[in-house]
LUMMIMI-972741 format. One record per residue: x, y, z of N, C-alpha, C in turn. Coordinates in pm, whole numbers, plus 50000, padded with zeros to 5 digits. Layout:
! LUMMIMI-972741
+-------+-------+-------+-------+-------+-------+-------+-------+-------+
:   n_X :   n_Y :   n_Z :  ca_X :  ca_Y :  ca_Z :   c_X :   c_Y :   c_Z :
+-------+-------+-------+-------+-------+-------+-------+-------+-------+
:     X :     Y :     Z :     X :     Y :     Z :     X :     Y :     Z :
...
+-------+-------+-------+-------+-------+-------+-------+-------+-------+
***
This chain:
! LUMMIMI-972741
+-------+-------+-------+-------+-------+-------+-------+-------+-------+
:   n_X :   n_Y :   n_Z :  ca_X :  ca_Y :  ca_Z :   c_X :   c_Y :   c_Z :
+-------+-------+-------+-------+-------+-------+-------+-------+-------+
: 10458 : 16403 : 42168 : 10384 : 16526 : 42145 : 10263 : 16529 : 42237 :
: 10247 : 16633 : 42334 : 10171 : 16654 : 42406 : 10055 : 16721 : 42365 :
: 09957 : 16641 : 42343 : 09806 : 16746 : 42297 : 09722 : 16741 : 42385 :
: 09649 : 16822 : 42408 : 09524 : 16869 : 42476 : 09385 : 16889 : 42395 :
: 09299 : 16807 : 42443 : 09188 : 16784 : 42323 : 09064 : 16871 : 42426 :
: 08997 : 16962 : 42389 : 08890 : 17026 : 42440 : 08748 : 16954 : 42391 :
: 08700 : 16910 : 42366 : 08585 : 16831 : 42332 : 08463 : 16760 : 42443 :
: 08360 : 16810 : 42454 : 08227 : 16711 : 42557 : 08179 : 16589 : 42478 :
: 08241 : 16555 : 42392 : 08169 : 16432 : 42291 : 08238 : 16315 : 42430 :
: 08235 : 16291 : 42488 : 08282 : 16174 : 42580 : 08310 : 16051 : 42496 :
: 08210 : 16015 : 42405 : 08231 : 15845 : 42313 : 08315 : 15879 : 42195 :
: 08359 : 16047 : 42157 : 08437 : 16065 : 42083 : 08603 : 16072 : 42134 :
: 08595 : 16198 : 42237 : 08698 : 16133 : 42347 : 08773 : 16037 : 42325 :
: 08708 : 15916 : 42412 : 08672 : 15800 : 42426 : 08787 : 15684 : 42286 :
: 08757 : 15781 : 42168 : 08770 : 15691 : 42063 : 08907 : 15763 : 42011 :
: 08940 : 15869 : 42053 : 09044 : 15977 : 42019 : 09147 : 15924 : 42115 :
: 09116 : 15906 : 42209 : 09229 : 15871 : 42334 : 09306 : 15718 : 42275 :
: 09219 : 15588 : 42256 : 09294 : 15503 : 42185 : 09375 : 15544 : 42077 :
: 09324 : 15602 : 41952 : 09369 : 15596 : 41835 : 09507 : 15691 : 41884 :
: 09500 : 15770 : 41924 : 09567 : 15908 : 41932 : 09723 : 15817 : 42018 :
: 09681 : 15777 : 42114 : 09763 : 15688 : 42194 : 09845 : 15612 : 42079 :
: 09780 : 15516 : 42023 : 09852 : 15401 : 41975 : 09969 : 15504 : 41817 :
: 09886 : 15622 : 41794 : 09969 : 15689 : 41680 : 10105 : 15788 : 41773 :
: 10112 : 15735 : 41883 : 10223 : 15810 : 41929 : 10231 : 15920 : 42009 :
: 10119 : 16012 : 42048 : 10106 : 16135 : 42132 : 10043 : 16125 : 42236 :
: 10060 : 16240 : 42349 : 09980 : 16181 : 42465 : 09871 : 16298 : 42489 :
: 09778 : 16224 : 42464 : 09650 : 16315 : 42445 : 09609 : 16323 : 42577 :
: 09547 : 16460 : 42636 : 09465 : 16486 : 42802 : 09339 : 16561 : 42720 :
: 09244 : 16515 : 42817 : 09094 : 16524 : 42734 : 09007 : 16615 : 42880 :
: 08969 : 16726 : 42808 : 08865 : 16835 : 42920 : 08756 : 16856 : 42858 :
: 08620 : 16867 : 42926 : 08523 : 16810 : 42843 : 08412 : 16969 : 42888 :
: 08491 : 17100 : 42904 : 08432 : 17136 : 42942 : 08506 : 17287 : 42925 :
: 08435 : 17409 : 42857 : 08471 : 17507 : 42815 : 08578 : 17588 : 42866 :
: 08558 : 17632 : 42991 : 08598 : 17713 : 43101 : 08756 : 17632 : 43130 :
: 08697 : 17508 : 43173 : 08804 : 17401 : 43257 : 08930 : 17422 : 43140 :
: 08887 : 17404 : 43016 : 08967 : 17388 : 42902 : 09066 : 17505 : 42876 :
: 09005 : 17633 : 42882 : 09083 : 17770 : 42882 : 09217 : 17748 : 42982 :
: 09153 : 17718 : 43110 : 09245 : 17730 : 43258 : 09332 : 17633 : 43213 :
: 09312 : 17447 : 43172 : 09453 : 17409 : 43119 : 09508 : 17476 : 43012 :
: 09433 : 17520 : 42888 : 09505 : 17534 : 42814 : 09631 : 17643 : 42824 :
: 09579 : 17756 : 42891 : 09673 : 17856 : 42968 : 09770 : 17834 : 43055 :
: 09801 : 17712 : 43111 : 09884 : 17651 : 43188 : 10045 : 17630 : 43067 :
: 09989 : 17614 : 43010 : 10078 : 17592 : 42903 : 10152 : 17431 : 42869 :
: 10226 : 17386 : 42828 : 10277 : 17268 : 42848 : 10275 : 17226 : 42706 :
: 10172 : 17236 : 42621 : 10109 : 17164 : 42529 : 10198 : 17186 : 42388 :
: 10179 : 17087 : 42293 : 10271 : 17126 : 42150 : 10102 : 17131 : 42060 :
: 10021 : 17125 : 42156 : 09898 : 17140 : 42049 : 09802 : 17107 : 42100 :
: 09675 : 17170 : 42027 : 09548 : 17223 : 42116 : 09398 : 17150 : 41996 :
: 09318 : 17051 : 42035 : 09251 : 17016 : 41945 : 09091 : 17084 : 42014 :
: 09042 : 17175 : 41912 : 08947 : 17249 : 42046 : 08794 : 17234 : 41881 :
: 08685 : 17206 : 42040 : 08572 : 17202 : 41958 : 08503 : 17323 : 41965 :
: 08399 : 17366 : 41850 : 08346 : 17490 : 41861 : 08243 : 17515 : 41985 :
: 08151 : 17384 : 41973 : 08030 : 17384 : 42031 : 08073 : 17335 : 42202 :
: 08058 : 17409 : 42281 : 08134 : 17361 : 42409 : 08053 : 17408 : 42517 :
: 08013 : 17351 : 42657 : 07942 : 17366 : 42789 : 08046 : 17525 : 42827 :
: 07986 : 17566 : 42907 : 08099 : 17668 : 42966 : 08088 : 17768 : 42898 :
: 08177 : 17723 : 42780 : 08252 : 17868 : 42678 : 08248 : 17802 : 42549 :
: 08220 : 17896 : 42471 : 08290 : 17824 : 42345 : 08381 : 17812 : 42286 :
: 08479 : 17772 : 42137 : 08543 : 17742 : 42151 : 08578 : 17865 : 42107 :
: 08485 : 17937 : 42043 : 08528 : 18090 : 41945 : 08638 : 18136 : 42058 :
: 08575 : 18176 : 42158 : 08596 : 18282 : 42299 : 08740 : 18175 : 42361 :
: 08741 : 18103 : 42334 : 08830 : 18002 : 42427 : 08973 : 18063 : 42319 :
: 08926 : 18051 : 42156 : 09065 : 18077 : 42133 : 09109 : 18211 : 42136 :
: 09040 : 18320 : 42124 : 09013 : 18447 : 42140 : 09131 : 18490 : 42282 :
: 09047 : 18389 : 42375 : 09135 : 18424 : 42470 : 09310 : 18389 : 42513 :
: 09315 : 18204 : 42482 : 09457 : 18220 : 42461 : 09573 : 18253 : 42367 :
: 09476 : 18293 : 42229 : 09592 : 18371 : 42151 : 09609 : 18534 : 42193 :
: 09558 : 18554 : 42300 : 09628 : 18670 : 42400 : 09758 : 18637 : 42487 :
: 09789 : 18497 : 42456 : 09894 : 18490 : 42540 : 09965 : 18392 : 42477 :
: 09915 : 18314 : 42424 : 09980 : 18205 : 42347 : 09982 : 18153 : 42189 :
: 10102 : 18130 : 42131 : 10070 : 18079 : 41966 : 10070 : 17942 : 41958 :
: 10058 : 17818 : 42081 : 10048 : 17692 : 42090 : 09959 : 17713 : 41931 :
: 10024 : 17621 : 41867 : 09896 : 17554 : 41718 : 09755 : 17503 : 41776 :
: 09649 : 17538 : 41725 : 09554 : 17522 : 41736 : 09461 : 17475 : 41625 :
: 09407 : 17301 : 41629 : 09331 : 17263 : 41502 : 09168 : 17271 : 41588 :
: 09059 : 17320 : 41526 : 08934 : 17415 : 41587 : 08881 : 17226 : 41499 :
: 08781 : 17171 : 41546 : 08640 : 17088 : 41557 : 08532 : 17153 : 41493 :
: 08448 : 17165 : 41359 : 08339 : 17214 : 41321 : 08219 : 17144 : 41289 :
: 08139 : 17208 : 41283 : 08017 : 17088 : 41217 : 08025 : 17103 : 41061 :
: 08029 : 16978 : 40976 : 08053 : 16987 : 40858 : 07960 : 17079 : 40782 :
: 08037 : 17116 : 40698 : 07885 : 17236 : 40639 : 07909 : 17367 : 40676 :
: 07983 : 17385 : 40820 : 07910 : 17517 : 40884 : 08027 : 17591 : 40832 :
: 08045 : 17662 : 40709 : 08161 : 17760 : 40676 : 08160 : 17861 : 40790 :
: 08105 : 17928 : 40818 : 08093 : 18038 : 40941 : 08144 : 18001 : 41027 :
: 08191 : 17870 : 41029 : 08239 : 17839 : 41190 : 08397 : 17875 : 41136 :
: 08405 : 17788 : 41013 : 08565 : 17782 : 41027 : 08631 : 17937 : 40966 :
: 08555 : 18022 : 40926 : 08625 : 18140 : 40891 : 08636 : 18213 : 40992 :
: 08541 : 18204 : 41108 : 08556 : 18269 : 41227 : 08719 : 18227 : 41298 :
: 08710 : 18092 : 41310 : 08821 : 18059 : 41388 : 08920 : 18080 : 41304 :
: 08917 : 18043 : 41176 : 09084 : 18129 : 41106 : 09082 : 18227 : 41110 :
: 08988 : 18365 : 41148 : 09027 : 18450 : 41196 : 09093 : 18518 : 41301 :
: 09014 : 18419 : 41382 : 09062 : 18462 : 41575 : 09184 : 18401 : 41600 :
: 09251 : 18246 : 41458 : 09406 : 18240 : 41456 : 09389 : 18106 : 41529 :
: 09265 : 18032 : 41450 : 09333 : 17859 : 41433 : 09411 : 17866 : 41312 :
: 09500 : 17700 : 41339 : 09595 : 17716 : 41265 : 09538 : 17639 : 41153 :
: 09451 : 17539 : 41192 : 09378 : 17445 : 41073 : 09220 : 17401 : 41138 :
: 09169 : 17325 : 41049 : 08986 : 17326 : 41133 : 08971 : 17129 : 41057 :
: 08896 : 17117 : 41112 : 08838 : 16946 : 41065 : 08700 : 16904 : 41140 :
: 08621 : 16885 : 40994 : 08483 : 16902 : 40987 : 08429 : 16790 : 41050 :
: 08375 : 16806 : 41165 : 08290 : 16664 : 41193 : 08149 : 16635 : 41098 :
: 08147 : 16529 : 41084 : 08222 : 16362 : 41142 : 08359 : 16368 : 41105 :
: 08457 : 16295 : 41113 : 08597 : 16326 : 41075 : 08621 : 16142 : 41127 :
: 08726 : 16126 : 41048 : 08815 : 16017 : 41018 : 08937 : 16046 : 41108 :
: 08954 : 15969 : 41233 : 09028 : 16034 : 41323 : 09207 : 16011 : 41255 :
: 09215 : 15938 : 41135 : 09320 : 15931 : 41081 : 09369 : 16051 : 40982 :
: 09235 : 16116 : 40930 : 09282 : 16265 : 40913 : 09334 : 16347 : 40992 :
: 09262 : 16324 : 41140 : 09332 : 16427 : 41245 : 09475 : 16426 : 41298 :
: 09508 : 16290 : 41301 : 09632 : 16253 : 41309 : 09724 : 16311 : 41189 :
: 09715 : 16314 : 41056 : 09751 : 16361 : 40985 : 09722 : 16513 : 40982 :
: 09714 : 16613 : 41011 : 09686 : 16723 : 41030 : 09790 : 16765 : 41145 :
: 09796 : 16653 : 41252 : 09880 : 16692 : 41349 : 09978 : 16696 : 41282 :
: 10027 : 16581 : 41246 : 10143 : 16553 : 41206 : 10202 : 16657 : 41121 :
: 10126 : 16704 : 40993 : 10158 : 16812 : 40920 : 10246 : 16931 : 41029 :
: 10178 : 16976 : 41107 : 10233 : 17079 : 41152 : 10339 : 17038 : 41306 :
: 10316 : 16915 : 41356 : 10493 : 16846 : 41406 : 10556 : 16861 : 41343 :
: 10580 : 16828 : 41185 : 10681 : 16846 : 41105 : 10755 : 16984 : 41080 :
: 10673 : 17053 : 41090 : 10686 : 17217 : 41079 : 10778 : 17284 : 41185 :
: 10650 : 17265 : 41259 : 10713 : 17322 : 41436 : 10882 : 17263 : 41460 :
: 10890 : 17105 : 41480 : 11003 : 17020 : 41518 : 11066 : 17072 : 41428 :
: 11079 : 17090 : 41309 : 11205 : 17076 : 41169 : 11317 : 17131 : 41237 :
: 11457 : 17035 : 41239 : 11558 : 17063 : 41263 : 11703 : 17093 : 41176 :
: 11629 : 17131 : 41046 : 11741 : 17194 : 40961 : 11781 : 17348 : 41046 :
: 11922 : 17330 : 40976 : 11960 : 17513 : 41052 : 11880 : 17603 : 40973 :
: 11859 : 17699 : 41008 : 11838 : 17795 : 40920 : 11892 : 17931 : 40968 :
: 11943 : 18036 : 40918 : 11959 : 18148 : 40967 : 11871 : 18294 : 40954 :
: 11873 : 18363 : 41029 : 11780 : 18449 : 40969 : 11856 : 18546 : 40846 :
: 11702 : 18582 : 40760 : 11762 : 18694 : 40656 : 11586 : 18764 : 40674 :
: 11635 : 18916 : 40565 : 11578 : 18964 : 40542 : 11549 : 19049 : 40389 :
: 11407 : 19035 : 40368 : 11360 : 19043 : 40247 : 11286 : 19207 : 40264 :
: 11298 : 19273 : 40187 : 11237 : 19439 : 40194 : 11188 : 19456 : 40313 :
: 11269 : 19490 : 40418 : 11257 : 19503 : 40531 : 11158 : 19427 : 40630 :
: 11151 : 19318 : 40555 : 11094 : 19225 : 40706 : 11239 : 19119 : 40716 :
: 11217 : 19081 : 40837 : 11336 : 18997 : 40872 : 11278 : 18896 : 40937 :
: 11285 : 18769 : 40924 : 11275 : 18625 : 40997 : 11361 : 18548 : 41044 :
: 11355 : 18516 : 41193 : 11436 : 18428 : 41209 : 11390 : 18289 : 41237 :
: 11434 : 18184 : 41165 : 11330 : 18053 : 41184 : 11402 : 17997 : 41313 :
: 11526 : 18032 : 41382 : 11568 : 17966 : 41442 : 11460 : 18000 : 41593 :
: 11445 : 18124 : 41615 : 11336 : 18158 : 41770 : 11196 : 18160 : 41681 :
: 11196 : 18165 : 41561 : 11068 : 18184 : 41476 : 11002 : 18306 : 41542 :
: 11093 : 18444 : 41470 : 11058 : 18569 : 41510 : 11074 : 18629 : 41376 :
: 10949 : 18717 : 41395 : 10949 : 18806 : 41283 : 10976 : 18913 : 41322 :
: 11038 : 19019 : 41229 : 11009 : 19205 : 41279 : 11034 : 19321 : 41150 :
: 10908 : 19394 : 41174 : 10894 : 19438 : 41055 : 10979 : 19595 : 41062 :
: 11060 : 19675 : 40984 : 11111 : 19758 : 41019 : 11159 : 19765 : 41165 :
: 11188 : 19703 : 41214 : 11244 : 19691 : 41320 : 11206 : 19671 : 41447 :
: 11037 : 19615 : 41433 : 10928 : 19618 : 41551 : 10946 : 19444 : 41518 :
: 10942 : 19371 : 41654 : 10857 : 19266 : 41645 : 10717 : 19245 : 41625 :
: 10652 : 19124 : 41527 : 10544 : 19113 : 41509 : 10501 : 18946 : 41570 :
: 10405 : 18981 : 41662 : 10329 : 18828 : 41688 : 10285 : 18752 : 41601 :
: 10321 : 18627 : 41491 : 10272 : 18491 : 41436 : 10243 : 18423 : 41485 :
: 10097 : 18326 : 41443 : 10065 : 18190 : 41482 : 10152 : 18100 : 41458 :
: 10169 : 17969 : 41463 : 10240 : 17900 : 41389 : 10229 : 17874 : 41284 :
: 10089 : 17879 : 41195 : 10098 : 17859 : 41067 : 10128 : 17964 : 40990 :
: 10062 : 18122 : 41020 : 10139 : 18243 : 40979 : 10284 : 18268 : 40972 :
: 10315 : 18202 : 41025 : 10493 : 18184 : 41063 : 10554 : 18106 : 40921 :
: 10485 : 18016 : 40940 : 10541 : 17943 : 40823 : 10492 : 17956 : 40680 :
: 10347 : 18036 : 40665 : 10337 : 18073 : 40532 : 10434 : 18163 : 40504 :
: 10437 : 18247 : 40596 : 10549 : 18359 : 40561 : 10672 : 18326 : 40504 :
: 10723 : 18230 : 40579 : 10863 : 18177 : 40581 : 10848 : 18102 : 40423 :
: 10746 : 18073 : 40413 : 10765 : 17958 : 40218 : 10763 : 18125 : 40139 :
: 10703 : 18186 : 40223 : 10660 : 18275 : 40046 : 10794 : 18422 : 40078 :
: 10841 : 18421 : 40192 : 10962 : 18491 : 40153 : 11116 : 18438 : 40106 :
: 11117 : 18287 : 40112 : 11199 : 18206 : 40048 : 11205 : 18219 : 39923 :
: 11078 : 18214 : 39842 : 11052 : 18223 : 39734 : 11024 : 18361 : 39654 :
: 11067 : 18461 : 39735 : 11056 : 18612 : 39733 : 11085 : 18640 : 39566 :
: 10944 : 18733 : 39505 : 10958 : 18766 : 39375 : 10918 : 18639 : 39252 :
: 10893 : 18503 : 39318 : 10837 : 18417 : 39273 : 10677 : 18372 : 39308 :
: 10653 : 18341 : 39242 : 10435 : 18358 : 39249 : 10411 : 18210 : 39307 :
: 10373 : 18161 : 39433 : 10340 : 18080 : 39499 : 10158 : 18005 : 39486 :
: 10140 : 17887 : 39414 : 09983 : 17877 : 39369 : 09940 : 17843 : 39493 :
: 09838 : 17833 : 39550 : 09723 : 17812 : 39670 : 09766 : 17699 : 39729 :
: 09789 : 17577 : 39593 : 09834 : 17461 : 39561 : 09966 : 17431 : 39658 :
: 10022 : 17500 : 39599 : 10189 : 17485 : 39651 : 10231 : 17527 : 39813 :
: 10106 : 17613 : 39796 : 10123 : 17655 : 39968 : 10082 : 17542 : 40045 :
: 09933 : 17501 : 40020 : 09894 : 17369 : 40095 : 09934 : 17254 : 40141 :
: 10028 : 17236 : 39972 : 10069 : 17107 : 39985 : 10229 : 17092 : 40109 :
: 10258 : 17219 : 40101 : 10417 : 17240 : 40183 : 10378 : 17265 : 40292 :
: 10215 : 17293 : 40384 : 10219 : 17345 : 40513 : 10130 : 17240 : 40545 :
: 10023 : 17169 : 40499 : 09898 : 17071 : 40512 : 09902 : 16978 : 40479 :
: 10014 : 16915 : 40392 : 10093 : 16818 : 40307 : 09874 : 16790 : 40225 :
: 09856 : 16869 : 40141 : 09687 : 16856 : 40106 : 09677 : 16969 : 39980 :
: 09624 : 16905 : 39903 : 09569 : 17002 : 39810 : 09493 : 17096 : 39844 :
: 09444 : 17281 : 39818 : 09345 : 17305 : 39854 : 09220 : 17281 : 39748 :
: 09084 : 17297 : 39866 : 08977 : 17235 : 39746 : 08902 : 17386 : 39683 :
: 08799 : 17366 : 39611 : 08742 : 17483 : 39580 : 08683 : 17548 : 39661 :
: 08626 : 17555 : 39793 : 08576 : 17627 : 39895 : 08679 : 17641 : 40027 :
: 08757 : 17575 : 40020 : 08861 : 17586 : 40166 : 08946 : 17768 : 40093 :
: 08917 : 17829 : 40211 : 08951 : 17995 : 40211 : 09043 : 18005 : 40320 :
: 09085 : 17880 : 40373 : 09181 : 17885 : 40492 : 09316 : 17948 : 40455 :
: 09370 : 17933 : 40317 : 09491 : 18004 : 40300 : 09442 : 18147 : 40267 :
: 09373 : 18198 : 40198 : 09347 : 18319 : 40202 : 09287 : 18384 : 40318 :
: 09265 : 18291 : 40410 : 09262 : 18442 : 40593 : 09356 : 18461 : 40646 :
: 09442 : 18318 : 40593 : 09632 : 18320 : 40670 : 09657 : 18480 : 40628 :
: 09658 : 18448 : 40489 : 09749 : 18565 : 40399 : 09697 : 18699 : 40429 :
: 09583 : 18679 : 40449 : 09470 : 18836 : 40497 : 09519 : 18882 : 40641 :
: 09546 : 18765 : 40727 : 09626 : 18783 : 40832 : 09745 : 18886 : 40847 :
: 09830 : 18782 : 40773 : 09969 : 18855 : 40781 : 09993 : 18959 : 40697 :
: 09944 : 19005 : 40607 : 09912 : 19122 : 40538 : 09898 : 19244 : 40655 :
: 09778 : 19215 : 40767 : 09751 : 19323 : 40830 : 09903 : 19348 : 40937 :
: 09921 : 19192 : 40995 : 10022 : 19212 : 41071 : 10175 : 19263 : 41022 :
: 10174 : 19272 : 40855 : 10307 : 19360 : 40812 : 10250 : 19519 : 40749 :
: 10171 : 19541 : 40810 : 10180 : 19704 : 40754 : 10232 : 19753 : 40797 :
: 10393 : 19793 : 40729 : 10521 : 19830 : 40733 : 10517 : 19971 : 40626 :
: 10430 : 20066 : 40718 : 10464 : 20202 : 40631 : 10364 : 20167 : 40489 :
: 10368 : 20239 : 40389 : 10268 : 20204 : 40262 : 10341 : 20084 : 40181 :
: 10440 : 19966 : 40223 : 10508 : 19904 : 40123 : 10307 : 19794 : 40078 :
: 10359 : 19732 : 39989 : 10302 : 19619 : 39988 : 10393 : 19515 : 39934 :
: 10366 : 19441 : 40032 : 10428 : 19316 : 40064 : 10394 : 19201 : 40001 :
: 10303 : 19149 : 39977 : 10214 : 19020 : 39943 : 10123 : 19086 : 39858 :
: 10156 : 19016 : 39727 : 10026 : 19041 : 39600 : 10004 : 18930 : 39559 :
: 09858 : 18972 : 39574 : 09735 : 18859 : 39516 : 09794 : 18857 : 39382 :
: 09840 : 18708 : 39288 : 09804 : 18705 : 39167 : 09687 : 18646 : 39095 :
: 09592 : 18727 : 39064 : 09461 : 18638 : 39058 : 09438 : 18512 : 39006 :
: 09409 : 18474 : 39035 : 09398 : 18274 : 38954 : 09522 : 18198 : 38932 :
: 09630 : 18266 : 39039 : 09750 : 18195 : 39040 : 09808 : 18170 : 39186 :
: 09792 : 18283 : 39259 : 09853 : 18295 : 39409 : 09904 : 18398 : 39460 :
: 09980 : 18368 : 39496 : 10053 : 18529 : 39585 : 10203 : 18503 : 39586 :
: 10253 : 18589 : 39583 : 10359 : 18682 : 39568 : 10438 : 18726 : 39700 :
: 10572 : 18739 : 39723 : 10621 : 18877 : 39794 : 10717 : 18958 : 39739 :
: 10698 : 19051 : 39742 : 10770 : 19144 : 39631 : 10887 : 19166 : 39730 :
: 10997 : 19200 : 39653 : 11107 : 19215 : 39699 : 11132 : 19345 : 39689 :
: 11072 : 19431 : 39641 : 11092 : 19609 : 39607 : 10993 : 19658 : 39594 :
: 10973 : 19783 : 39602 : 10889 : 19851 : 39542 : 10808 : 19879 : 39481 :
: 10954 : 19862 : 39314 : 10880 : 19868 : 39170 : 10829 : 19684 : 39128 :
: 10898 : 19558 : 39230 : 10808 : 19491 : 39221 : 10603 : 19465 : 39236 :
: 10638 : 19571 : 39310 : 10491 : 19543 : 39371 : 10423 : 19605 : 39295 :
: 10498 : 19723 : 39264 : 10418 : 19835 : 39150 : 10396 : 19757 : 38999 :
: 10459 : 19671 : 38962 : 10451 : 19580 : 38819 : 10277 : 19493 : 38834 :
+-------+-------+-------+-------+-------+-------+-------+-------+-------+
***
C-alpha cells in the first residue's frame, strides 16, 4: 500500500517512516504544502495522510483542491482539541482525522480499516434500492439515472446502510463496520458523512436517509417508508 504522508514535523516523519515501513506500506514523505498538492495530484497513491497546519498551503485548501479530481482516501492530522479543524475537513471530504499527539499504532490501524474496505474482494453485484443504484464492483453510484461522485468512505456508508435498507443502523454499528471503533460522545464524523450523502442524493423530493433520533439512520425503501 502506497501512502503519501504530507506533514513538516521532520522528527515525526522521521518516526512514521520506520514504524509505517516495518507495518508493511511504503510511505513517501513531502514536508511542504504546495510540493504536497503537485504529488498528490500525480496520482499513484492508495492513501493520503495530510496535516492541517502546513508551510505553503494548508491542508484545508490542499484537500479542497484534490477532491476536484480525486477520491484517493484521505486521513487529515489535527491538533487535539481543535473540533473546527476536523469538521472542516469532513466536510471538504476527509475520509477519517487523528488528533495529534497520536500513537502511530492508531494510525496504522485507521489505515488498515479502510485497506480492508477499498481491497475487499468478495463479488458483489450491483442492485438498486428506491432508485439509487450501486455498484460495488467500479464503486459507482447513480441516482435516478445520473452518476454521483463518493469519497471512499461515503461509498461505503452508503453501501452498509442500503444493504440494510428499511433497517435502523446505530452510529455504533456504522463505526464499528467502517473504523473497526466505537463512536465516542463528541466524534460527529459519521453524522457529516451522512449530511454528505444526503446532499449528494437529492433525487427529486424522495428522502432517502432518516435520522432516527437516539438510534441512527435509516434508508427507506419507499415512500410511505420515509413518511412513517
Amino acid at each position: 500500500m502506497r501512502i503519501l504522508v504530507i506533514d513538516d514535523d521532520v522528527e515525526l516523519a522521521s518516526l512514521l517512516r520506520t514504524f509505517l515501513q516495518r507495518e508493511g506500506f511504503t510511505p513517501e514523505f513531502v514536508y511542504d504544502g504546495k510540493a504536497g498538492l503537485e504529488r498528490a495530484l500525480q496520482g499513484g497513491y492508495d492513501l493520503i495522510v495530510l496535516d492541517v497546519m502546513l508551510p505553503g498551503m494548508d491542508g484545508f485548501e490542499i484537500l479542497r483542491r484534490l477532491r476536484q479530481q480525486s477520491r484517493v482516501p484521505v486521513i487529515m492530522l489535527t491538533a487535539r482539541g481543535e473540533d473546527v479543524d476536523r469538521i472542516v475537513g469532513l466536510e471538504i471530504g476527509a475520509d477519517d482525522y487523528v488528533p495529534k499527539p497520536f500513537n502511530p499504532r492508531e494510525l496504522a490501524a485507521r489505515i488498515r480499516a479502510i485497506q480492508r474496505r477499498v481491497q475487499s474482494t468478495e463479488p458483489a453485484a450491483r442492485f438498486e434500492v428506491n432508485g439509487v443504484v450501486i455498484d460495488p464492483g467500479s464503486r459507482g453510484v447513480f441516482c435516478d439515472g445520473k452518476r454521483v461522485e463518493f469519497t471512499t468512505v461515503e461509498f461505503d456508508i452508503l453501501e452498509q446502510l442500503m444493504r440494510s435498507a428499511g433497517r435502523v443502523l446505530s452510529r455504533d454499528a456504522l463505526m464499528e463496520a467502517l473504523y473497526n471503533r466505537k463512536a465516542t460522545p463528541y466524534d460527529r464524523s459519521m453524522d457529516m458523512h451522512i449530511s454528505h450523502i444526503r446532499k449528494k442524493l437529492e433525487c427529486g423530493d424522495k428522502v432517502l436517509i432518516k435520522t432516527i433520533r437516539g438510534v441512527g439512520y435509516q434508508f427507506c425503501r419507499t415512500s410511505e417508508e420515509a413518511a412513517d
